[in-house]
N, C-alpha and C positions, 0 to 999 in steps of 0.2 A: 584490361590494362589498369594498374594502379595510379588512381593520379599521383604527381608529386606534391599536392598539397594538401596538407593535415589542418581542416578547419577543428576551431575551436573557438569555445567559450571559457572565461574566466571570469573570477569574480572581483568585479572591481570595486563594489561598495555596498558594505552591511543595510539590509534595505534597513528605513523607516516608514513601519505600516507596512499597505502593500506592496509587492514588489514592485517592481519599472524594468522596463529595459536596460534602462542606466545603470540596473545594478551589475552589470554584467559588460564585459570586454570582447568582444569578438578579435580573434584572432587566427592569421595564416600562418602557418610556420613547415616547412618540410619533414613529410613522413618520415621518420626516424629506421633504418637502418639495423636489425637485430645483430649482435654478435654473440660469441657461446655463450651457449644457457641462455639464452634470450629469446623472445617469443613477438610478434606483430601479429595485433588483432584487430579486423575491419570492423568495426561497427556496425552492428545492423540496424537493431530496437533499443532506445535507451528508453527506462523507466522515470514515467513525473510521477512523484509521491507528496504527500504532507510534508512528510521530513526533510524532504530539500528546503522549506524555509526553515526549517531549525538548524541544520548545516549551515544556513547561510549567517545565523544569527551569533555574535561571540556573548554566549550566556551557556552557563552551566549543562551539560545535555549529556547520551549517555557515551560521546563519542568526540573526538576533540573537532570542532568547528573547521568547514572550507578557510584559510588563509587568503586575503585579499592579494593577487594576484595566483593563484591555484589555480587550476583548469577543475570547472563545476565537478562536483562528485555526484557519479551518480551510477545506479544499476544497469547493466549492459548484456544481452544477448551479442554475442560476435561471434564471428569466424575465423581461425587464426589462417593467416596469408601466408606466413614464414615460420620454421619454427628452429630452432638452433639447439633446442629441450628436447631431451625421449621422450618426456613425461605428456608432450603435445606434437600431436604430426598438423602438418597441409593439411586443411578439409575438415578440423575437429571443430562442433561447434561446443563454445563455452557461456559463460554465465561470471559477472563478477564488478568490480566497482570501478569501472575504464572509464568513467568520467564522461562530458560534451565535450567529444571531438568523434573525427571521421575514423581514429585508428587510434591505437594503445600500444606504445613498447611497452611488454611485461617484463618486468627483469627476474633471475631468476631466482633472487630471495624471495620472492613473491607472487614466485610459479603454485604454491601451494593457497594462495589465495584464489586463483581461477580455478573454475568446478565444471568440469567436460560432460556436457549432457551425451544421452545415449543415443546410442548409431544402430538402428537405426531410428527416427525418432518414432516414438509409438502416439506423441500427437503434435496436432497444431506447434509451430513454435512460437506460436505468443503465448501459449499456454504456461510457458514456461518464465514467463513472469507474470501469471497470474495468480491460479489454481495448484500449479505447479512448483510457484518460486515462493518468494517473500508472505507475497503477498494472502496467498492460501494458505501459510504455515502461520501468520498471526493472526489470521482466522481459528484455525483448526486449535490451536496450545492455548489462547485468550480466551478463548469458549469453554472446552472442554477441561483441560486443566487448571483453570481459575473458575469458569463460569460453573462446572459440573452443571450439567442440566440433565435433568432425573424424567423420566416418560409423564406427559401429561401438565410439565410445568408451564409455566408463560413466561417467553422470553423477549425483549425488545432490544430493540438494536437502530442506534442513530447509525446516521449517513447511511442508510441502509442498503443505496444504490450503490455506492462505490465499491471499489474492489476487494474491499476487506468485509464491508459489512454485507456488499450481497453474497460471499461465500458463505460467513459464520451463519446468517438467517436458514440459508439451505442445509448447513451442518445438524442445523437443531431442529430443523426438520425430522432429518433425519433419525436423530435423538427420538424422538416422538413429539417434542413440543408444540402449543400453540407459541404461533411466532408472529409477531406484530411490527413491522420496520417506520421509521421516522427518515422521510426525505423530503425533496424539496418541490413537487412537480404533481399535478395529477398522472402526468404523462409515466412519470416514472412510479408513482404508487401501482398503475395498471402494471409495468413490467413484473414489480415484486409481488402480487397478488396471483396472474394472470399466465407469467412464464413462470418463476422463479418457485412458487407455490406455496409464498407468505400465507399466514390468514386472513390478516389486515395490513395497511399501509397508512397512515397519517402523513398529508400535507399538511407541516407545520407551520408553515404561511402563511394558509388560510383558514384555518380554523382554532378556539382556544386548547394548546394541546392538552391541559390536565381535564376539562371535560370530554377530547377526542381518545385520552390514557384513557379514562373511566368507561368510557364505551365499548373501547378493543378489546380491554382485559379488564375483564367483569369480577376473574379471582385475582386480581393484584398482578402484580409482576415479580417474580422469581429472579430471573437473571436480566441486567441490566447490560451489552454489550457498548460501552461509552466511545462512542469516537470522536466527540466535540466539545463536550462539558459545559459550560456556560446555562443558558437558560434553562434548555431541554432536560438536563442534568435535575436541576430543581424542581422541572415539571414530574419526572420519573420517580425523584425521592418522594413527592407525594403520594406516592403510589405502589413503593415497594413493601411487599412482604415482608413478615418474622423471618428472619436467617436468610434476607437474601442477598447474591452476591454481583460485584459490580468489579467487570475485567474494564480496566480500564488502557484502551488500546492507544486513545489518542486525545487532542483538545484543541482541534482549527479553530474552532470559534474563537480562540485567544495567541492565535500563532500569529495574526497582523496587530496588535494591539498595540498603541504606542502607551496607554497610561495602565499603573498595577490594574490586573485585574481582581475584581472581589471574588471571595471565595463563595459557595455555595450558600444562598439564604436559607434553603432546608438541611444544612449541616446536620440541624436535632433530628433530624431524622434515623443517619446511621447511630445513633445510641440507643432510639425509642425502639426499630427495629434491629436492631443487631447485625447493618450489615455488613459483611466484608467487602472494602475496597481495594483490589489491587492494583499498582501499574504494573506492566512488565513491558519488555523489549522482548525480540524474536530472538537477537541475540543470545537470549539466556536460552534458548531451546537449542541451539547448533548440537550440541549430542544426543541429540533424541529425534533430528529430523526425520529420519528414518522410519518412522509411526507415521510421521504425518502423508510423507510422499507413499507410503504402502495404502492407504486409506484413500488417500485423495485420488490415486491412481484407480483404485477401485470402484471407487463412486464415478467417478467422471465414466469410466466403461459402462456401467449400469447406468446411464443415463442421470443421477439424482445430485450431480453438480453441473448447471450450467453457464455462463459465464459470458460477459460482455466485454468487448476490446475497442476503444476510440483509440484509431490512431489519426496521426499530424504524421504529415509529409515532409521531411524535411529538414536538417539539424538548424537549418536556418530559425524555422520559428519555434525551437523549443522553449525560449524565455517567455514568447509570445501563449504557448502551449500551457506553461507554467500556472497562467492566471485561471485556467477552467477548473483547476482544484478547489478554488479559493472563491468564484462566483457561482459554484453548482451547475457550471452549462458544462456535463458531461454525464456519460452515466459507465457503468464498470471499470475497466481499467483501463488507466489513461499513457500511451506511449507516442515517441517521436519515432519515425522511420529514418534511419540514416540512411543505410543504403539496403540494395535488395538481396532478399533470400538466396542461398548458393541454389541452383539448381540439379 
């Protein structure tokens, strides 16, 4: 039975620093009713990312910012319950940006924004906001098509546990690379070493990292996979190679900051070695997905991506869920459970 109430969260104040609860509205309101063209989708797994503080923040970004009073934006596996659309029956499950809440009216200007994964599924469905979704794919196009890594290079990769960066390290495996990951944990350097099939790991915590860089990668560093910027950044430009390149995926270290942050002390670095910095968004690949899920799909069967999922129970504590991004107490990829898998 569907209940008749549609929880949700909204956003009720631009955090300062880090987030709070407070920044956020919790709300009851009545499941919403499809008419023609229209769609109702249960919720199942919504996705906690970086980027939900940048949505939350009204500053410059590659997408126009949550509105204070909006229902939170965020990446969602669901199931549609009703569908009033040919284009989705009963029972399809899909993928797309339904926000924190228990259900979604799609409407149908905006039926072509939901993405129907396949029937039957051929894996896990968290897989499918990991390895499978987003998040595998700014792994896979940040690496390889900005990072290019050539057999034999050295690649390092912050946040190395998390969802993006313990895909890419296994990518460049792949590649042939020696691969060396930056995170936060003994616990977890053992995962990327141990499962995962790093070469090295660096706890940046505990040891000084540009004599721990100089240890790991004896011939320098080729490809820099960035997903935090700030110190690590500075430690790594010490250390990079002639011609090497630097995908730049992400910059937590600076996503709670309340004052400017400084730019990089080893700037002179990319001039001395020549290297290229890019950012990009996943965005900018949406016509080329298709390489990636052909690849990803393939590796994942051959055993040579494998991949961790922390979920929370609950839509209730996804604010609460929010903060493990932002204190390193998680490791792969981090989801809330709305509700349960169709059987």
């Amino acid at each position: 039975m569907i209940t008749r109430i549609n929880r949700q969260f909204r956003l009720a104040a631009r955090p300062v620093g880090d987030i709070k609860e407070s920044d956020f509205e919790y709300r009851e309101e009545p499941i919403p009713n499809p008419t023609e063209g229209e769609v109702l989708v249960r919720n199942i797994y919504l996705s906690l990312d970086p980027t939900n503080r940048l949505w939350m923040s009204d500053i410059p970004q590659y997408m126009p910012p949550v509105e204070i009073g909006q229902i939170m934006r965020g990446i969602v596996l669901g199931v549609v319950e009703e569908s009033k659309n040919p284009n989705l029956q009963r029972g399809d499950l899909v993928s797309g940006a339904l926000g924190w809440q228990d259900y979604t009216l799609v409407e149908e200007n905006n039926i072509l924004s939901v993405t129907r994964l396949p029937s039957p599924l051929p894996y896990p469905l968290t897989a499918f906001l990991g390895p499978l979704g987003l998040t595998g794919w700014t792994a896979y196009f940040g690496l390889l098509d900005i990072g290019q890594p050539k057999e034999g290079e050295t690649v390092v990769i912050s946040a190395a546990s998390g969802a993006v960066g313990s895909v890419a390290g296994q990518i460049a495996k792949i590649k042939g690379c020696r691969v060396v990951g930056i995170t936060g944990s003994d616990e977890k350097c053992h995962w990327l070493t141990q499962e995962l099939g790093f070469d090295a790991a660096i706890n940046y915590k505990t040891v000084d990292l540009e004599s721990a860089l100089a240890e790991s990668c004896p011939n320098g560093i080729d490809v820099y996979f960035d997903n935090v910027g700030g110190s690590i950044l500075d430690a790594v430009l010490m250390k990079v190679n002639l011609n090497a390149r630097i995908p730049l995926c992400g910059l937590i270290s600076a996503y709670n900051a309340t004052e400017p942050v400084p730019g990089p002390y080893n700037y002179s670095q990319i001039l001395m070695k020549r290297v290229r910095v890019q950012g990009f968004i996943i965005l900018d690949y949406l016509p080329r997905l298709s390489e990636a899920i052909t690849d990803m799909g393939l590796w994942l069967n051959q055993g040579k991506i494998k991949y961790a999922v922390e979920i929370v129970e609950g839509l209730e504590n996804a604010p609460l869920a929010l903060l493990k991004l932002f204190d390193g107490n998680k490791k792969g990829k981090l989801l809330v459970k709305v509700s349960e898998e169709p059987t």
